[in-house]
Structures are given as C-alpha cells and as structure tokens.
Residue frames as a rotation matrix with the C-alpha (Angstrom) as fourth column:
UNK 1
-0.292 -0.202 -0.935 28.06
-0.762 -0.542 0.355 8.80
-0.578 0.816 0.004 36.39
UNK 2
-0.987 0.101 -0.123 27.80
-0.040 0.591 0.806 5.34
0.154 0.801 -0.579 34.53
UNK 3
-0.318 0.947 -0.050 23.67
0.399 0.086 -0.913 5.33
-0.860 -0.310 -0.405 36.36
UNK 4
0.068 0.624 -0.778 23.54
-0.205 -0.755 -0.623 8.16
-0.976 0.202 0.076 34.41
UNK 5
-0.796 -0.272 -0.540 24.74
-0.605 0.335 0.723 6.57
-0.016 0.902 -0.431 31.32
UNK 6
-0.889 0.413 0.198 22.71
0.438 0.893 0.104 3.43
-0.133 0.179 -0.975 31.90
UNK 7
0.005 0.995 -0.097 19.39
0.378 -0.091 -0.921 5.69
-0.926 -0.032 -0.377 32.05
UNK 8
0.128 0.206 -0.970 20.11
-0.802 -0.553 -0.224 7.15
-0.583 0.807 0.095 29.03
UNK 9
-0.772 -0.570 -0.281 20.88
-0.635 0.674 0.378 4.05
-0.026 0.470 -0.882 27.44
UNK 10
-0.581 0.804 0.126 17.68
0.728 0.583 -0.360 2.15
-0.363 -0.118 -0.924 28.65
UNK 11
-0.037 0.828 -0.560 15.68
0.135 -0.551 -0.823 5.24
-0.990 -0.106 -0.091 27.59
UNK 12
-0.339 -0.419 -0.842 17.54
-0.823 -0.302 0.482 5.64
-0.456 0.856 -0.243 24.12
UNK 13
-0.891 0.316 -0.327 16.31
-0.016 0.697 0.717 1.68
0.454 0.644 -0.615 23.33
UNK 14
-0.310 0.932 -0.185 13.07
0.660 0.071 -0.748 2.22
-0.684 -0.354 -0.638 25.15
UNK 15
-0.036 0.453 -0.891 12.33
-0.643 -0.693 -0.326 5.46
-0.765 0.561 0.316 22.47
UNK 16
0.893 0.442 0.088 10.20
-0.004 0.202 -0.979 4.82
-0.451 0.874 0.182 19.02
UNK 17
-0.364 -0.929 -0.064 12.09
-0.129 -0.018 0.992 3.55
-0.923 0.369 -0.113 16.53
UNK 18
0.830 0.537 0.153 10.82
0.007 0.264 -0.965 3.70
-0.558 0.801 0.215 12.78
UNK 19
-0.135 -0.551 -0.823 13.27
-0.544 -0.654 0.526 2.93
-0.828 0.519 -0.211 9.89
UNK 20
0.749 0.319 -0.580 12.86
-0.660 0.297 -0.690 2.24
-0.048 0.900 0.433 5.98
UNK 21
0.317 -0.527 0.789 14.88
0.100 0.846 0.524 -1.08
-0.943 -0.087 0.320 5.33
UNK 22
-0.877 -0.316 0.361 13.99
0.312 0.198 0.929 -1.80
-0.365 0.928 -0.075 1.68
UNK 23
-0.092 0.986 0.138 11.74
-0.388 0.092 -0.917 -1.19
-0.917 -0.138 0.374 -0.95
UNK 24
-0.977 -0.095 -0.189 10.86
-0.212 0.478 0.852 -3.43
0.009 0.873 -0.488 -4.14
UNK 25
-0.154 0.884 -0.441 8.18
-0.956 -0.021 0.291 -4.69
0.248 0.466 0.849 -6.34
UNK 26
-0.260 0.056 0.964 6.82
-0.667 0.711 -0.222 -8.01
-0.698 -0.701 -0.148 -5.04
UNK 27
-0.203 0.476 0.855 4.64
0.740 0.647 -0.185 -8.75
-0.641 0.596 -0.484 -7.98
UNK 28
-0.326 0.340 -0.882 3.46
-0.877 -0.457 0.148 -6.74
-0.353 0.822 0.447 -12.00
UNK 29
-0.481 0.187 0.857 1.32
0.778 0.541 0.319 -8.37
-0.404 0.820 -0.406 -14.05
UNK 30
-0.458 0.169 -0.873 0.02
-0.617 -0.767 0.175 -6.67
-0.640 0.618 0.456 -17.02
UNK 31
-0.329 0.523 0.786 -3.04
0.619 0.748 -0.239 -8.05
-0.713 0.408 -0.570 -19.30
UNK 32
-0.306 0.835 -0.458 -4.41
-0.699 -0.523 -0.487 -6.23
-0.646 0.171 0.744 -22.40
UNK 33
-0.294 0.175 0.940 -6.68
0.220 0.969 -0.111 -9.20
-0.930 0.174 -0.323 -24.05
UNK 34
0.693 0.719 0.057 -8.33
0.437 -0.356 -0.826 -6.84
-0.574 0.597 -0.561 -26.64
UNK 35
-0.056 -0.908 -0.414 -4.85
-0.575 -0.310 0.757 -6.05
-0.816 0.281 -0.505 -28.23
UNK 36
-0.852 -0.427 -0.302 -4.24
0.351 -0.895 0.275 -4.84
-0.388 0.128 0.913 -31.12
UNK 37
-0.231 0.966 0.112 -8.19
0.916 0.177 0.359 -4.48
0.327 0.186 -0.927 -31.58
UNK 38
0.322 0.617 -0.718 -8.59
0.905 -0.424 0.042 -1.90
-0.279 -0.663 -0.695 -28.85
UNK 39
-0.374 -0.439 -0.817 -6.24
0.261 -0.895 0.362 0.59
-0.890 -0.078 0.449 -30.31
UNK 40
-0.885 0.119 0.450 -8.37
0.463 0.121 0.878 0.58
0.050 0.986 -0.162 -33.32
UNK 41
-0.245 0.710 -0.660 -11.11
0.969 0.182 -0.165 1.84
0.002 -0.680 -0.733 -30.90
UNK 42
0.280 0.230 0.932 -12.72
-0.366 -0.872 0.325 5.61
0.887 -0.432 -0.160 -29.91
UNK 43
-0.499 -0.286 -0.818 -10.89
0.741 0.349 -0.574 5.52
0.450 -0.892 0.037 -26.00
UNK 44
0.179 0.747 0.640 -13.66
-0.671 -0.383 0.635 6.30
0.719 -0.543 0.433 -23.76
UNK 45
-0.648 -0.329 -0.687 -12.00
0.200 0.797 -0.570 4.45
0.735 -0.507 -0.450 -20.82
UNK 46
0.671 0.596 0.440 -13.73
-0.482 -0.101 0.871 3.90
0.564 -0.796 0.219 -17.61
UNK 47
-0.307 -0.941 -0.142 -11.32
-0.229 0.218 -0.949 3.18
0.924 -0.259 -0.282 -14.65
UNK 48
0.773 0.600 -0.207 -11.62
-0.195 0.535 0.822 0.60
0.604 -0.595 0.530 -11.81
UNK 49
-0.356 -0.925 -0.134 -9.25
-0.311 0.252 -0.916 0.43
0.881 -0.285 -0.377 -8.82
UNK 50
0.867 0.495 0.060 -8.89
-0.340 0.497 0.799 -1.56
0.365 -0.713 0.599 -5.90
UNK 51
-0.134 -0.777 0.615 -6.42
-0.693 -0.370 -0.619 -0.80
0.709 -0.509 -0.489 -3.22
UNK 52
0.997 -0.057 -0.059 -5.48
0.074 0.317 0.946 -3.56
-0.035 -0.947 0.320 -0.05
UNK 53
0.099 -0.936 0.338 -2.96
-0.681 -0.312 -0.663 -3.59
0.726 -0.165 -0.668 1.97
UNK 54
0.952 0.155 -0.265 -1.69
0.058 0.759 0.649 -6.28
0.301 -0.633 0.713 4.17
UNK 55
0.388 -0.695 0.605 0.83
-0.695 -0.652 -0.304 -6.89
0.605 -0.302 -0.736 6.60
UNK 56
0.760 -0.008 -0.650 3.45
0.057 0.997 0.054 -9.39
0.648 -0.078 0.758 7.81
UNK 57
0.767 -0.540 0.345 5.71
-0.487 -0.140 0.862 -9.58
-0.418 -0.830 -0.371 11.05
UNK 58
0.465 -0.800 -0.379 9.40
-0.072 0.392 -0.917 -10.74
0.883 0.454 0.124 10.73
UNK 59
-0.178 -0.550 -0.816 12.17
0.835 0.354 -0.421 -11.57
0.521 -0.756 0.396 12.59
UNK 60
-0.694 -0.643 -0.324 12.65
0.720 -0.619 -0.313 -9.22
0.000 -0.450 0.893 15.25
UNK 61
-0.114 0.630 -0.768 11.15
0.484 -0.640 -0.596 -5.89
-0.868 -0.440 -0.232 14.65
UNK 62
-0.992 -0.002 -0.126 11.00
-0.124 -0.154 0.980 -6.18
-0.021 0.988 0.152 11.12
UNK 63
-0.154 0.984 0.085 7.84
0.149 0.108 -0.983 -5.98
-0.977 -0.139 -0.164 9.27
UNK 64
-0.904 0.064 0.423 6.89
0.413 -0.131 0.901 -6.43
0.113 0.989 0.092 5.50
UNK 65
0.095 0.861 -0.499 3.92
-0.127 -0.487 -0.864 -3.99
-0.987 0.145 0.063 4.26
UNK 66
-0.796 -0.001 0.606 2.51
0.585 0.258 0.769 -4.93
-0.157 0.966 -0.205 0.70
UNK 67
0.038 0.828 -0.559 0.07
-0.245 -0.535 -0.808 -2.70
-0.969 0.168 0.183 -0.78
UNK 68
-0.613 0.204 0.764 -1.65
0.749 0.460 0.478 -3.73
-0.253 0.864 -0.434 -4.09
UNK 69
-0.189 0.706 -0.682 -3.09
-0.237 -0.707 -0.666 -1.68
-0.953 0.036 0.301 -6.40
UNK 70
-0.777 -0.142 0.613 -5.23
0.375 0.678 0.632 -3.21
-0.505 0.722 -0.473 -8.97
UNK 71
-0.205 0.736 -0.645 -6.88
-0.548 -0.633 -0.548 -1.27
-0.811 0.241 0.533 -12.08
UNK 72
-0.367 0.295 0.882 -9.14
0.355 0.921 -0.160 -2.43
-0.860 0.254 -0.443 -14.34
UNK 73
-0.524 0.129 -0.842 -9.82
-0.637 -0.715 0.287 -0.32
-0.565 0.687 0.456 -17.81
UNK 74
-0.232 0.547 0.805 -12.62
0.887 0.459 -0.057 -1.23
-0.400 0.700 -0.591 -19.79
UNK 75
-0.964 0.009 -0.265 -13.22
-0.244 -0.428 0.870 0.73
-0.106 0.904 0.415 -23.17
UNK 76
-0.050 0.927 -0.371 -17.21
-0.789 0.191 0.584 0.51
0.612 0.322 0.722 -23.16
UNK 77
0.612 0.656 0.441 -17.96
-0.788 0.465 0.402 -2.69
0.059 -0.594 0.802 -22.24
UNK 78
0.776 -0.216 -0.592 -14.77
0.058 0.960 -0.275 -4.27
0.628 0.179 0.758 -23.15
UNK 79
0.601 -0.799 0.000 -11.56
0.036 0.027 0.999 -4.69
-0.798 -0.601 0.045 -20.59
UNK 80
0.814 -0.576 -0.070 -8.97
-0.391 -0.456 -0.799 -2.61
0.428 0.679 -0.597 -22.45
UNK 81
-0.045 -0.832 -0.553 -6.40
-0.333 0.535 -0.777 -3.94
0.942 0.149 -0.301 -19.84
UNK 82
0.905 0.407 0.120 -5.86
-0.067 -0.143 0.987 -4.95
0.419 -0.902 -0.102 -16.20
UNK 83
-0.018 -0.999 -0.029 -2.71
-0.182 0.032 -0.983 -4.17
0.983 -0.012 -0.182 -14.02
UNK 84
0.874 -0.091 -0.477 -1.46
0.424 0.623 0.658 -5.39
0.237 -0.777 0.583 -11.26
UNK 85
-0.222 -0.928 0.298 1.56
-0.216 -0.252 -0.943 -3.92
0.951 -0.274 -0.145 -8.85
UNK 86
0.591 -0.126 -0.797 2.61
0.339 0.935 0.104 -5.42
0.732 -0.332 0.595 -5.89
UNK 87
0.203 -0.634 0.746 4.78
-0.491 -0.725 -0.483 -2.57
0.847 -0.269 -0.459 -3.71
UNK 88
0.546 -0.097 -0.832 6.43
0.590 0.750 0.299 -3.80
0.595 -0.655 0.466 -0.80
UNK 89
-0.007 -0.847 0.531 8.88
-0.538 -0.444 -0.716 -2.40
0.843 -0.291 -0.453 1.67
UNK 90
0.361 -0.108 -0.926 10.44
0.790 0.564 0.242 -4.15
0.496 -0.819 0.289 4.96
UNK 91
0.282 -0.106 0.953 10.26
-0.397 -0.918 0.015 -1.75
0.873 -0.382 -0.301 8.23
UNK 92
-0.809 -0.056 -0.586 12.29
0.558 0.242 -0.794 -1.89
0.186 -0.969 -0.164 11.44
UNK 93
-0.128 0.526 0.841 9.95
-0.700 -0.648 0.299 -0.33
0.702 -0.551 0.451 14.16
UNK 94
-0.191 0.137 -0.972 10.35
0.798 0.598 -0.073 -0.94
0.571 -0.790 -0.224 17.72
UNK 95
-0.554 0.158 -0.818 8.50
0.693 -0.458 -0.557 0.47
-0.462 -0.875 0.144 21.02
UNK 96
-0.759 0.623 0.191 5.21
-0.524 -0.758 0.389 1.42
0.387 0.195 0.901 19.87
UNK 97
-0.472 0.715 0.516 2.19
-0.394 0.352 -0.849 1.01
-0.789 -0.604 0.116 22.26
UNK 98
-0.547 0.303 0.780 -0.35
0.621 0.772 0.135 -1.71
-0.561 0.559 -0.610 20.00
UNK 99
0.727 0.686 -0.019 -2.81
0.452 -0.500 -0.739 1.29
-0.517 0.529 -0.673 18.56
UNK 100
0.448 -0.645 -0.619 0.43
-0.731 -0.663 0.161 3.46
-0.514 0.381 -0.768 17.30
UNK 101
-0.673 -0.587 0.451 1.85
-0.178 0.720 0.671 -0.28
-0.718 0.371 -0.589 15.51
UNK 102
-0.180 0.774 0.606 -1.43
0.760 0.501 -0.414 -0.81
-0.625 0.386 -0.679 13.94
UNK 103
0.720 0.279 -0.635 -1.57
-0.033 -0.900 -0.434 3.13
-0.693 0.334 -0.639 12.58
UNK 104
-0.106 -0.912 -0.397 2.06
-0.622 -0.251 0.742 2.88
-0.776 0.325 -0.540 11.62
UNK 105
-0.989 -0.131 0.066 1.60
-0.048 0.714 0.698 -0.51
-0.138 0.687 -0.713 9.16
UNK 106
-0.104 0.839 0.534 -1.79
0.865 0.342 -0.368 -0.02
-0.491 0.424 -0.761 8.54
UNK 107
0.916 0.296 0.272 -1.71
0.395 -0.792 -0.466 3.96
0.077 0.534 -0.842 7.01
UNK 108
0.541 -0.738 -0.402 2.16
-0.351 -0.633 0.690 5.41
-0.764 -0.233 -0.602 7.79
UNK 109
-0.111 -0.767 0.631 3.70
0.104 0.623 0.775 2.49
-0.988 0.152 0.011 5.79
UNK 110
0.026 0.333 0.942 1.29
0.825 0.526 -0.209 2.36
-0.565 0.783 -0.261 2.93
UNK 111
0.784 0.427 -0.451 1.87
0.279 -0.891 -0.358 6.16
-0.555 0.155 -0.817 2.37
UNK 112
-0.009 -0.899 -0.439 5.43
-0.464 -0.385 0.798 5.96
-0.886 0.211 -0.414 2.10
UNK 113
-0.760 -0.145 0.633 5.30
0.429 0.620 0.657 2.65
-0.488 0.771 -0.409 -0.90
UNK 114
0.362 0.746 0.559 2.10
0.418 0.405 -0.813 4.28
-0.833 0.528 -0.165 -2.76
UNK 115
0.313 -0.283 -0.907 4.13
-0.560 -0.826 0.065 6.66
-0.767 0.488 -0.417 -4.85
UNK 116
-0.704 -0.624 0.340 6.37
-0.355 0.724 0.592 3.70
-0.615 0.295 -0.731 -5.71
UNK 117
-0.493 0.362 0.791 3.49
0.571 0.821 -0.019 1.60
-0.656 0.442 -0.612 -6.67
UNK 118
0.433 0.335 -0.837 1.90
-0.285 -0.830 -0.480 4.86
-0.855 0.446 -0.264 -8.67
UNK 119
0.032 -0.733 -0.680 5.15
-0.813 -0.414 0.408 4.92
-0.581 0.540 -0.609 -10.86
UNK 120
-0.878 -0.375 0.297 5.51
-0.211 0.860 0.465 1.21
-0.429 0.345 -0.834 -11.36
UNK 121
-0.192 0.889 0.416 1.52
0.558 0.447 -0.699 0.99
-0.807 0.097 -0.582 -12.87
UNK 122
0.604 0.062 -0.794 2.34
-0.313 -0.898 -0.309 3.94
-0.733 0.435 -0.523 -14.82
UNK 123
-0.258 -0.915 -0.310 5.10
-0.875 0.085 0.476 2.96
-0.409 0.395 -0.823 -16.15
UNK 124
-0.741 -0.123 0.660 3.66
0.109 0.948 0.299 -0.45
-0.663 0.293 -0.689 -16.69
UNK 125
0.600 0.799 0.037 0.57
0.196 -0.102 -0.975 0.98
-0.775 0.593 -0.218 -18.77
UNK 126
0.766 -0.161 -0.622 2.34
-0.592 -0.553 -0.586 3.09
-0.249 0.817 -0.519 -20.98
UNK 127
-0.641 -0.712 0.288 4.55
-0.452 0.653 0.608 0.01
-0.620 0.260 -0.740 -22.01
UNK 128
-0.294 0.787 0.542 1.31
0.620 0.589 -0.518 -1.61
-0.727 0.184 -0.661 -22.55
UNK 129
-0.911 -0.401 -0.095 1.02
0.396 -0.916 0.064 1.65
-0.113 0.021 0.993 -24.72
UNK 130
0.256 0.963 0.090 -1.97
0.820 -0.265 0.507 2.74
0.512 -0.056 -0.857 -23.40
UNK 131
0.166 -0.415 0.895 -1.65
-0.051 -0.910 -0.412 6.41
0.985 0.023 -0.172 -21.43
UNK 132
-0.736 -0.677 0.003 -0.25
0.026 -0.034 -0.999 6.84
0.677 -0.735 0.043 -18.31
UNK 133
-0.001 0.986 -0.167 -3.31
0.774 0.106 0.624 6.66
0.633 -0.129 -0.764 -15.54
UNK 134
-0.651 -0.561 0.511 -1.44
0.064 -0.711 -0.700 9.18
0.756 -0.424 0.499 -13.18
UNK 135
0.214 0.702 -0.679 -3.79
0.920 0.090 0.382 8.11
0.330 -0.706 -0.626 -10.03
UNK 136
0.264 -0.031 0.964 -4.44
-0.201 -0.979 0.024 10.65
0.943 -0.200 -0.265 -7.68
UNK 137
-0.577 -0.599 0.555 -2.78
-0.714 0.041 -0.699 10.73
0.396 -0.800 -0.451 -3.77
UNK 138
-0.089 0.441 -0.893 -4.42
0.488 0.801 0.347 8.08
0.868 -0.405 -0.287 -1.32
UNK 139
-0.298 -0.488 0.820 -5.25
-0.681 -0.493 -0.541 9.28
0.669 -0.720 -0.186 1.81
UNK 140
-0.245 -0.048 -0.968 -4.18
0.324 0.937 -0.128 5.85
0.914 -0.345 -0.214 4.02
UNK 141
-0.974 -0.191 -0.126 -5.23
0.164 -0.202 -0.966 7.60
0.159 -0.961 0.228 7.09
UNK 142
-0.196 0.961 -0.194 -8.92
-0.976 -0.209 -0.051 8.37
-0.090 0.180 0.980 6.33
UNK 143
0.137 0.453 -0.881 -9.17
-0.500 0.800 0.333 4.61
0.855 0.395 0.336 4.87
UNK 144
-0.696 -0.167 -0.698 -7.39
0.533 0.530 -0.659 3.08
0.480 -0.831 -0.280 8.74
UNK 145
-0.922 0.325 0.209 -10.01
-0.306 -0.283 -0.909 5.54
-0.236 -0.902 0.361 10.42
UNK 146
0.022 0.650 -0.760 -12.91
-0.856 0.405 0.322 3.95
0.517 0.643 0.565 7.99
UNK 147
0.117 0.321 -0.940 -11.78
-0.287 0.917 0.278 1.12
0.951 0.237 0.199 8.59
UNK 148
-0.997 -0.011 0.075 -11.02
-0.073 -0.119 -0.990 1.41
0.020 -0.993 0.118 12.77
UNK 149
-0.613 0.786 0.085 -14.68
-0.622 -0.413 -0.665 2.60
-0.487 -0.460 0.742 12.95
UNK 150
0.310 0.633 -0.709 -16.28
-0.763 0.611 0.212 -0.34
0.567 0.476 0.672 10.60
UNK 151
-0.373 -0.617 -0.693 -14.38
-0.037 0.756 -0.654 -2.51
0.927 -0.219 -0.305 12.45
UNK 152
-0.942 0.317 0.107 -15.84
-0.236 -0.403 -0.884 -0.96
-0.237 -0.859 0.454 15.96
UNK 153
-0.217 0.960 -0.177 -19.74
-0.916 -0.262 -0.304 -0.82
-0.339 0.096 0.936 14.48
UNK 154
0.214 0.640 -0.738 -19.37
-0.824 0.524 0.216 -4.51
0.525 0.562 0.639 13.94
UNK 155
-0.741 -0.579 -0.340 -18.02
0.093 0.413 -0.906 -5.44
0.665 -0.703 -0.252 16.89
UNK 156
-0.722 0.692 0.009 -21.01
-0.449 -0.458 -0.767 -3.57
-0.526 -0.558 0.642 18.69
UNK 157
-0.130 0.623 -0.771 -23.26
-0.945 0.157 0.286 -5.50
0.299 0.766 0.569 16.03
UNK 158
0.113 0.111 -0.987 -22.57
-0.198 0.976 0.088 -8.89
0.974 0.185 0.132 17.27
UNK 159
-0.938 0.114 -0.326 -22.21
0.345 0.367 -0.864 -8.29
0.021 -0.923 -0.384 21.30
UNK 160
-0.472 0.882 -0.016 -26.29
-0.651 -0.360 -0.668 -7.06
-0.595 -0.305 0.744 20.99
C-alpha cells in the first residue's frame, strides 16, 4: 500500500506544474513633448508599436516574464506622445521537457500579462488626455513560431 502511495507521490511532483504567482507593472513612462500645442492640432495620428518580451529564471522554478509594449504617436510629422508599459508577472512552472519551457515563457506567459499591459497604456494615454489606443489581441504564438523558424533559417545560414 504505501509503494502505492509513493508512486503516486513521485508521479504527482513529476506532473506539469504551471502557476500565476504575481502580476505588476515593472516600469510606465509617458512623454507628450508637443503639449499643449498638439491639442490645438487636426488629430490625424499615425501609430507605432513595438512589442519584446524577455525572460528571467529565479530561484527555484520561478520565472519573471516582462513584456514591453512601446507606442509611438506622431500627429503628421510630429511625435504627439510616446508610452511605455512594462508588464511583468512571476511564474512557478516545473517539469516541462526544454521546447514546452521555451513555448510556455516565450508565448503562454506573454498572453496571459498582454491584457494587463493593454489597460495600463490605455489608461496611461487617456491621462495624457489623448484617446484611448484600444490595441488589438497579440497573437504570442504566431510571433514564437516566427520567431522558432527565423531562428532555424539562420542557424542553417551559418553551418553552409
């Protein structure tokens, strides 16, 4: 009887383990230089973003995932503002083979924190009181298989 305990026990900390710790804002910055000029303006924005993510082992089977999402708005030719958000979150996750760790914190993680960072860029324009930019969804799984396969076609680039 206790065998049978112990296998279930060794199998119970041998199974995937994924759980949400924390999440918080790491970094906001907020710039509009053309204040109170630009609101004097016709708004004909044009909208620049630029999404990384990066990733950072801890103790144990912790793991911090940051995802940035910086947008640049320029009114014509001038920069109406630029924001900055910083989303974080710290994940346990233990017992995952190395390709299923790399999926998980490179596209699983950043899915769960972009809403967050969505809300918190929103929320930081329209302070700024420009309108709300209301991005549209990411899909962090298309960008890790992008980037898997650029990552593969320059690997094969430099052993020929």
């Amino acid at each position: 009887m206790t065998d049978q305990q112990n296998t279930a026990a060794s199998e119970e900390e041998a199974a995937p383990q994924f759980s949400l710790q924390r999440i918080y804002v790491r970094d906001l910055s907020f710039e509009a230089p053309k204040s109170p000029a630009i609101f004097r303006q016709q708004w004909e924005p044009s909208v620049g973003l630029d999404l990384n993510t990066r990733q950072k082992a801890l103790e144990e089977d912790f793991h911090e995932v940051v995802l940035t999402l910086s947008v640049t708005v320029k009114n014509g030719e001038e920069v109406a503002f630029i924001a900055e958000v910083q989303q974080a979150g710290i994940f346990l996750i233990k017992n995952l083979d190395a390709a299923s760790m790399s999926h998980t914190l490179g596209a699983f993680c950043p899915n769960i924190l972009f809403p967050y960072a969505r809300e918190a860029l929103d929320s930081l324009v329209t302070r700024g009181s420009f309108p709300a930019l209301m991005l549209a969804p990411v899909n962090f799984d298309a960008l890790y298989a992008q980037e898997l396969q650029r990552m593969q076609e320059e690997g094969s680039a430099t052993v020929q």
